[in-house]
N, C-alpha and C positions, 0 to 999 in steps of 0.2 A: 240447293235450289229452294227458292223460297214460295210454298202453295200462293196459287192468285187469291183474291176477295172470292168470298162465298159465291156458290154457283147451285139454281136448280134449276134442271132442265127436265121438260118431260116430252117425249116425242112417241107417237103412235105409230106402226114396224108393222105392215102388213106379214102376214103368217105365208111367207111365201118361202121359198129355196135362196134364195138370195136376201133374205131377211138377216140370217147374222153378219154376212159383209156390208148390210146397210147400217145396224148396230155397230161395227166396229168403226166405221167410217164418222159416224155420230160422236163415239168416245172421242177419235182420234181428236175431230173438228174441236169439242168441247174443252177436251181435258190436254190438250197437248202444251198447254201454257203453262198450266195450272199445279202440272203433276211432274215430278221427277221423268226420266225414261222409263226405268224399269217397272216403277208404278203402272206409266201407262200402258206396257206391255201386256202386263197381269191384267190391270181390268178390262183390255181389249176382248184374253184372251176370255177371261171369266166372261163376259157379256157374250161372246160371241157362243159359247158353250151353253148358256142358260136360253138365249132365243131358240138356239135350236132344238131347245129342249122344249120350248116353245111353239114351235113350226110344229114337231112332231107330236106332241101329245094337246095340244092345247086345241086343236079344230084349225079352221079354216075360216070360220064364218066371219069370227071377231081382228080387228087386230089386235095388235102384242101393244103392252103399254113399257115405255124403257125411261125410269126415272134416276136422271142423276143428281150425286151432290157431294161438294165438297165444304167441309166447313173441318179443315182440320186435317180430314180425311178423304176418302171414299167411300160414299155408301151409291149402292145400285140396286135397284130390284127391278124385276122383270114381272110384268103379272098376263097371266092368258087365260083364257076363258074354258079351260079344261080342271075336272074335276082335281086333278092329282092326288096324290098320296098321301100319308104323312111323308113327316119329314125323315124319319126315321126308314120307315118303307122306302123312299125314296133315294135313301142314300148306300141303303140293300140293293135296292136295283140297278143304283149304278156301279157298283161292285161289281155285279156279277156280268151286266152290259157292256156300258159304254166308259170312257177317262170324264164327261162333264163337272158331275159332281162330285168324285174324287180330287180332280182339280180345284173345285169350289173350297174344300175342305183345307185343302195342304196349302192352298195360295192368300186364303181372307183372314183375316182375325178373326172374323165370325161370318156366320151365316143361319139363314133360317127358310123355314117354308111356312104361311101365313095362307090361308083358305078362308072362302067363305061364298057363300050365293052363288053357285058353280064358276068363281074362280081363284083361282091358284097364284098367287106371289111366291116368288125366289129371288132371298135378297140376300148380299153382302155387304160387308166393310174391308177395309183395308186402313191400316195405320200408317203406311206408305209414305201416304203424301206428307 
């Protein structure tokens, strides 16, 4: 399958319980053309794991910002308005937690977690596409 023309998209995801199936539903709409299947399965599931990661630590006040792109690839990042961790701390706690960022890990080519003025980015790639 051959990736579409370059894509960025950026959509704001109230921090709500129903915020990663509106994220997944976004991937789907955006990348379902653009991306093999199983690509888009992966970033569905990566996106939908990092909002909620979002929903829960990141507050309420703000919404979630959900920035796609392909140019080659996939890159994603999720940014919320919570202090977070490092990224190192972060990938400790979900160790010992939850499957999000252990998924994150085993699923992207890369990833990282990027801070600053109380908020928090977590972003992937994917060679996939």
């Amino acid at each position: 399958m051959t990736v579409g023309p370059y894509l960025r998209a950026i959509y704001r995801i109230e921090a709500r319980s129903d915020g990663p199936a509106q994220a997944r539903g976004i991937v789907s709409a955006e990348l379902a053309r653009r991306v093999p299947p199983e690509c888009l399965e992966d970033v569905k599931l990566l996106v939908s794991e990092l909002v909620s990661n979002g929903v829960r630590h990141g507050g309420a006040r703000e919404p979630i910002t959900l920035d796609l792109r392909v140019n080659g690839g996939v890159r994603c990042a999720v940014t919320d308005h919570g202090p977070g961790p490092a990224a190192d701390e972060l990938l400790t706690q979900s160790r010992q937690s939850g499957w999000g960022l252990k998924l994150v890990e085993r699923l992207a080519s890369s990833w990282g977690v990027v801070r600053s003025r109380g908020v928090t980015q977590v972003w992937f790639e994917t060679s996939s596409a």
